[in-house]
C-alpha positions in Angstrom: 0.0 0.0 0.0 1.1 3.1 -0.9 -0.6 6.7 0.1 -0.7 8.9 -3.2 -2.0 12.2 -4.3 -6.2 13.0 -5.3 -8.3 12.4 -2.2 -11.5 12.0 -2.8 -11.0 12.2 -6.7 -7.8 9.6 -6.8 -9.7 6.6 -7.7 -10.8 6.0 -11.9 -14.1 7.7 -12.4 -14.5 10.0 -9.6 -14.8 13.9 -10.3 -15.6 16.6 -7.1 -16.3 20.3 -6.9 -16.4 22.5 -3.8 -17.6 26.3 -4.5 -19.3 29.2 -2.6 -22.9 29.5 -3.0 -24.2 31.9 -0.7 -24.3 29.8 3.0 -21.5 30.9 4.5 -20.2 34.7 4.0 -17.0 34.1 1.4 -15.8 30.6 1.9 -17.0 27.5 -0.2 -19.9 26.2 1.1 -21.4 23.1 -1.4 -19.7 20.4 -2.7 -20.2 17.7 -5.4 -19.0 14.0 -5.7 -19.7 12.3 -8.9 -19.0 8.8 -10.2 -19.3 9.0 -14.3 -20.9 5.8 -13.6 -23.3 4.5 -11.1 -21.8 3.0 -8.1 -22.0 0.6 -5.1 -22.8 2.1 -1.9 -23.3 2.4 1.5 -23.4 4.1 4.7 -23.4 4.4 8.5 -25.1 6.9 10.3 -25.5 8.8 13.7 -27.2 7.2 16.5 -28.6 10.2 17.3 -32.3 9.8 17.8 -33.0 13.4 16.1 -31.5 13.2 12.9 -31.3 16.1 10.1 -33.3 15.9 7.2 -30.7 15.1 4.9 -29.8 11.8 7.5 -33.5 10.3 6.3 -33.5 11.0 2.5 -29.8 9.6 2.0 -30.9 6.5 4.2 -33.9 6.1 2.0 -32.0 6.4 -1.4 -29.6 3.6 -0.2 -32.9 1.8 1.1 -34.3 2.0 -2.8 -31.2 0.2 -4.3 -27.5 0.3 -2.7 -26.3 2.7 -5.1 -25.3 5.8 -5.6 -23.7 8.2 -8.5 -23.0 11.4 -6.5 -23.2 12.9 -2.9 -24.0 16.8 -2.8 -22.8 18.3 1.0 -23.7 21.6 1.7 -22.0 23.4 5.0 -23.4 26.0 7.9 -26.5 24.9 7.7 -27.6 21.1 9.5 -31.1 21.0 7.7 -32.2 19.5 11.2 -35.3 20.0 13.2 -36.8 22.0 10.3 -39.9 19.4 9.6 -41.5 18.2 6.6 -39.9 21.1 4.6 -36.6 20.0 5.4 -37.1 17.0 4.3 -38.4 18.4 0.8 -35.3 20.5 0.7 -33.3 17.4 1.2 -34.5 16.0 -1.9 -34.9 19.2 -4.2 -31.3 18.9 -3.7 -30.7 15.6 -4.7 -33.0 16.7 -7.8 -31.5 20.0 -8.9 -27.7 18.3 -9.3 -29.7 14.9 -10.8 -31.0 17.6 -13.2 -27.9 18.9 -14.2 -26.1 15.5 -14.5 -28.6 13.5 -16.2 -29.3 10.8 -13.3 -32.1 9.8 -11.4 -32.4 11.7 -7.7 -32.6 8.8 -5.8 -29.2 8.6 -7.2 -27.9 11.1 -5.7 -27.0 11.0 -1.9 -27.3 14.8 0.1 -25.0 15.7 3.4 -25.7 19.1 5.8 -23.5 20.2 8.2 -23.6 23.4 10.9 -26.1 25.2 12.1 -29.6 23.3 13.6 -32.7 24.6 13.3 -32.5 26.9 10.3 -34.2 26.1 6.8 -32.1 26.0 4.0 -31.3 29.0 1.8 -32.9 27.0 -1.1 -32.8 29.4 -3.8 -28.6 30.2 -3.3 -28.4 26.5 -3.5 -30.5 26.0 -6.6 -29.2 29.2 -8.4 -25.5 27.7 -7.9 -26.0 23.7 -9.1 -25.0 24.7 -12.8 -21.8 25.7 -11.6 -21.2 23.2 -8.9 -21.9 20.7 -12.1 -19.6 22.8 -14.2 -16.5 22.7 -12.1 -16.2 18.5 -11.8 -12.7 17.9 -12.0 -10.6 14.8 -11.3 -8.3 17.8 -9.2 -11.1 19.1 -6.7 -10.9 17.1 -4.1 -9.4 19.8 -2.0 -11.7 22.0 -3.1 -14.7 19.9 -1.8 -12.8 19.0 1.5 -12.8 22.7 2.4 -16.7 23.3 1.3 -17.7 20.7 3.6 -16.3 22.3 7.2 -17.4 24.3 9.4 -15.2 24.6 12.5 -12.6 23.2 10.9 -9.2 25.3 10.5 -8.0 22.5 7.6 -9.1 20.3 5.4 -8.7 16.8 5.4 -7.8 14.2 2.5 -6.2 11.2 2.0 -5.9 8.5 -0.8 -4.2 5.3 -1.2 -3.3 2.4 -3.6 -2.8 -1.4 -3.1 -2.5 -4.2 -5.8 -5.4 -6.5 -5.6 -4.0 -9.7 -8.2 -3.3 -7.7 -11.7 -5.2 -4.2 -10.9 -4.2 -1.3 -8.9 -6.8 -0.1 -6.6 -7.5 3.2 -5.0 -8.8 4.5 -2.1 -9.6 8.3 -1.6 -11.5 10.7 1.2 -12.5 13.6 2.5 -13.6 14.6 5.8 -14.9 17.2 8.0 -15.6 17.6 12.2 -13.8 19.3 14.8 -16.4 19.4 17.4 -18.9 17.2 18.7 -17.3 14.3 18.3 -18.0 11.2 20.2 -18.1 7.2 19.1 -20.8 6.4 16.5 -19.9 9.0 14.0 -20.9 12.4 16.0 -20.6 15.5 14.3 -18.3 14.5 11.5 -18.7 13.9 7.4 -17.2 11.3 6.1 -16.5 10.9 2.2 -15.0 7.6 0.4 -14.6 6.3 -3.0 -13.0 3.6 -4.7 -12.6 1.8 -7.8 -12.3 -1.2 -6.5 -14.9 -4.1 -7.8 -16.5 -5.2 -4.5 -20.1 -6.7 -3.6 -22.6 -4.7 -1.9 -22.3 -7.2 0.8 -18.4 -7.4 1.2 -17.9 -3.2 0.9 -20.5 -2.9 3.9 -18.8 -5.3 5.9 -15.6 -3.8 5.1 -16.9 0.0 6.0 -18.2 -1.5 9.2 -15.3 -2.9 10.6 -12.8 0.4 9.0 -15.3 2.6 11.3 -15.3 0.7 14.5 -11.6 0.8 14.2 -11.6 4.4 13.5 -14.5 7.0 13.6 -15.9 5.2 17.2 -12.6 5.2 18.5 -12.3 9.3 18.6 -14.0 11.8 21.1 -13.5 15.2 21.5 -16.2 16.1 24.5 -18.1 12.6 23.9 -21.6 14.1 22.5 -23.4 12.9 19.4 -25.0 15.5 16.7 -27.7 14.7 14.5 -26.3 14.9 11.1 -23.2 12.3 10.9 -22.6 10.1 8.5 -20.1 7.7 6.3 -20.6 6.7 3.0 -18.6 4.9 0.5 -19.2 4.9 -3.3 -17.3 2.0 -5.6 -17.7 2.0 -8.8 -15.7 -0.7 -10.5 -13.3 1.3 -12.9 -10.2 -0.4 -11.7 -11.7 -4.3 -13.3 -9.9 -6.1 -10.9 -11.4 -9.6 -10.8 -13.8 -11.1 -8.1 -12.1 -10.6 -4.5 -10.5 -13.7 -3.0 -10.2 -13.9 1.0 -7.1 -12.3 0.5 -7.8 -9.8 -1.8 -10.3 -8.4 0.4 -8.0 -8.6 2.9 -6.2 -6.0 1.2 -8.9 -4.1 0.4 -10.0 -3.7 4.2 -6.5 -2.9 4.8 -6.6 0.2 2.8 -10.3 1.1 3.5 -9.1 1.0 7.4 -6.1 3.4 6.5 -7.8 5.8 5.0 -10.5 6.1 7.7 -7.9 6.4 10.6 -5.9 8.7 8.6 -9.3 10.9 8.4 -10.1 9.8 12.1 -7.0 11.1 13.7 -7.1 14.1 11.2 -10.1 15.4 12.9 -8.9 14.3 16.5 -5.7 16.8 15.4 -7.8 20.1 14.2 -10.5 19.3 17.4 -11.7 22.6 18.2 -9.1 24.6 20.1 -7.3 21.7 20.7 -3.7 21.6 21.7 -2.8 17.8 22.7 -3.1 14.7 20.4 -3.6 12.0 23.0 -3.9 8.1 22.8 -5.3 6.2 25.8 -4.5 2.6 25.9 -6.8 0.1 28.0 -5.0 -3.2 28.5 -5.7 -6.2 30.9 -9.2 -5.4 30.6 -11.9 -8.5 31.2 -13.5 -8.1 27.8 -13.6 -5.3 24.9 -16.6 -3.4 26.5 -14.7 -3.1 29.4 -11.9 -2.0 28.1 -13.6 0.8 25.9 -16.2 1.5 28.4 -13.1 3.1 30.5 -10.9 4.0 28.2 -13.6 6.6 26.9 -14.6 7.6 30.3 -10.9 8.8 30.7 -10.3 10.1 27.5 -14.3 12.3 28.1 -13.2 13.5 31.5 -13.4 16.9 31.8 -10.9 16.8 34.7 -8.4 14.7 32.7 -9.3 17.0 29.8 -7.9 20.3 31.8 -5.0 18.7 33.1 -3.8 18.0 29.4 -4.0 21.5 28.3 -2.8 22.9 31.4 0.5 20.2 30.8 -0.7 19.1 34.4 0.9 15.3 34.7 -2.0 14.8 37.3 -2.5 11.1 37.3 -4.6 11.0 40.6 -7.4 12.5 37.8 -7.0 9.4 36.0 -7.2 6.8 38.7 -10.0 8.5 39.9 -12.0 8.2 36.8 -11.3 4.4 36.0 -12.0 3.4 39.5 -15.6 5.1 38.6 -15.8 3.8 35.0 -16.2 0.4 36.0 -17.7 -1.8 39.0 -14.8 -4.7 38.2 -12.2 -2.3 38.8 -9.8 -3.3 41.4 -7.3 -0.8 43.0 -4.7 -3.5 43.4 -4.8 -4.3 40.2 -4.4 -1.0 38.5 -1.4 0.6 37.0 -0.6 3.7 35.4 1.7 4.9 33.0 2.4 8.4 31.1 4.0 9.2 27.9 3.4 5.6 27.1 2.3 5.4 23.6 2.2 2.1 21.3 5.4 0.3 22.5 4.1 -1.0 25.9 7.6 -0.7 27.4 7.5 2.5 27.1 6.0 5.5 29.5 6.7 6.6 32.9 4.8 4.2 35.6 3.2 6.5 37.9 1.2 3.8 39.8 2.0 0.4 40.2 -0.9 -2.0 41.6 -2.9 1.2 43.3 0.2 2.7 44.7 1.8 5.8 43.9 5.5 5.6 42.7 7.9 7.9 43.1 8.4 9.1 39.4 10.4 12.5 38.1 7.9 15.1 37.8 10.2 17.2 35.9 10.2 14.8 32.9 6.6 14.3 33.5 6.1 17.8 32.9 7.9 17.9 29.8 6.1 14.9 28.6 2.9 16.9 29.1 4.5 20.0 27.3 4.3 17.5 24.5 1.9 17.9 21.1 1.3 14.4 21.1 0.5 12.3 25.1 0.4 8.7 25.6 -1.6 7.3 28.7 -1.4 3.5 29.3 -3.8 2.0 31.5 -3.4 -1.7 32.9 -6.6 -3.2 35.3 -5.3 -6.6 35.6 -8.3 -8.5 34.9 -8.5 -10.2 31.8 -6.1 -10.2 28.5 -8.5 -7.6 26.2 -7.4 -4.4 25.0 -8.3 -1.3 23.4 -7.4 2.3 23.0 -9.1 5.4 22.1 -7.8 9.1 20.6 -9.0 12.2 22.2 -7.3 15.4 22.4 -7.3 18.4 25.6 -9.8 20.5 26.6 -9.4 24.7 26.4 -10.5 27.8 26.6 -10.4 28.4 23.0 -13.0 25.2 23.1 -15.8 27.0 25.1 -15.1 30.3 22.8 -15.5 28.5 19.8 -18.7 27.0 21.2 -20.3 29.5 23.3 -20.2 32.2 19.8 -21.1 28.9 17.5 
């Protein structure tokens, strides 16, 4: 596998546009996605029990068929709580660009992000599709990437390629979300499109298991938004021939790149954020354990503040695990900072519920770090898992009490 240059446009047969149509102020604000041919697709979506407009009309699309030929996003505006009308915006934007590209509307698959409870400025939308259609390019993906944020200070992109038997296959996406964020998608877009030749059956599965090892393994604050959603398009172009178990192998192997690469992308540009941080969970008694606390720390707003005030406080963190979980045992817990994927590595800071004597000046400079490791051991079981998170600041609560 190799990463390469194009995003969402890098596989065959994909063109993208991202312009300014009147949402925002100046900056793009609606983007296109287009396959020149119709392709597989699919797609997972908030659990969020309100869920925009645009959530329900792509879901029923997909419902109609599993396939798609283009996704139209428009930013700054969520299209949620906005009734029956917002659901007949939804799809009189799937039929204005079905319109200009000659494809049935339940064909094309719509996206809102931004502001809840505002109606869509329908007629800026409409009065731009000619031009959205007109600038398609195979080179655009950056364009689109920036129409679809919102918080966001950059956008995000990445595309791959792996051999699968004779044909070379690509993998490309975008991605937006910065706030919000919390397992199950949360408020985050997610973009991806291939030209691989993969079953309706196979590229689900596939998308599944790339997102549970990816978008539910990020939190900013740990709340859900109403909009959120993943979708994949594959159209075929690349003709490799029917996947064997190890093709598809290969094929999840690249799918699961490129959504961690967007995954920690977002983590990265979280709003206000200053700390990358990976919290490992090991000797947990099963995978639900092991999550259940390694998101409790990495949603602790005490834990949180102690990252962006460089704070090596790891009486925070015991504190929290011992709460996360009944099966918790003191004795059994240990503690290390600055420990990131080699497990040898980190300072220990409590061994088997007792505070060791560690040096808290290179603590503090680990916390000075961009990037913190926190290992976590409970001495139950053999299960593992690990979650990305970043700190919590007063640029955060700016950004979201003006939003």
């Amino acid at each position: 596998m190799r990463i390469i240059k194009g995003g969402i446009t890098a596989a065959r047969g994909f063109l993208a546009s991202g312009i300014h149509c009147g949402i925002k102020y100046k900056k793009r604000d609606l983007a296109l996605i287009y396959s020149v041919i119709p392709s597989s697709a699919c797609g997972l979506f908030t659990q969020n029990r309100v869920k925009a407009a645009p959530i329900k009309v792509t879901q029923s699309h997909l419902r109609e068929n599993n396939r798609a030929q283009a996704i139209v996003v428009n930013s700054a505006n969520a299209n949620c709580c906005t009734g029956s009308q917002g659901i007949r915006d939804a799809r009189r934007m799937c039929e204005s660009v079905a319109g200009r590209l000659c494809i049935k509307p339940d064909d094309v698959l719509v996206a809102s992000t931004g502001i809840i409870g505002q109606r869509l400025p329908m007629k800026k939308i409409k009065n731009k599709t000619a031009l959205l259609v007109e600038r398609l390019s195979s080179l655009a993906s950056l364009e689109a990437a920036e129409a679809i944020m919102t918080t966001d200070t950059l956008p995000k992109q990445i595309s791959v390629e792996v051999k699968i038997g004779r044909a070379k296959v690509k993998v490309g996406g975008i991605a937006k979300g910065a706030g919000m964020i919390s397992p199950h998608l949360a408020t985050m877009l997610a973009f991806i499109t291939t030209d691989a030749a993969i079953d309706k059956r196979r590229l689900k599965t596939a998308l599944e298991d790339a997102a549970d090892n990816s978008f539910n393994l990020i939190t900013v604050e740990g709340d859900t938004s109403t909009n959120d959603m993943v979708l994949v398009l594959a159209n075929g172009l690349a003709a490799n021939k029917v996947m064997t178990t190890e093709d598809f192998k290969v094929f999840r192997k690249a799918l699961n790149f490129v959504c961690l690469s967007l995954a920690k992308m977002i983590i990265k540009d979280a709003e206000g954020a200053s700390k990358f941080v990976e919290i490992h969970v090991e000797e947990a008694r099963d995978i639900v354990q092991a999550k259940k606390v390694a998101f409790r720390v990495a949603n602790s707003p005490l834990v949180k503040t102690a990252l962006f005030g460089e704070n090596p406080n790891w009486g925070r963190i015991a504190a929290v695990v011992g709460a996360a979980d009944k099966a918790v045992r003191e004795n059994g817990l240990n503690i290390y900072l600055g420990a990131e994927k080699a497990l040898s590595r980190g300072i220990k800071v409590l061994g088997k519920g007792v505070a060791l004597k560690a040096d808290q000046q290179k603590l503090c400079r680990l916390f000075k770090r961009a990037r913190i490791g926190i290992r976590i051991t409970l001495g139950l079981g053999k299960f593992a898992s690990h979650v990305f998170t970043c700190d919590l600041s007063d640029k955060y609560v700016e950004i979201n009490a003006k939003y």
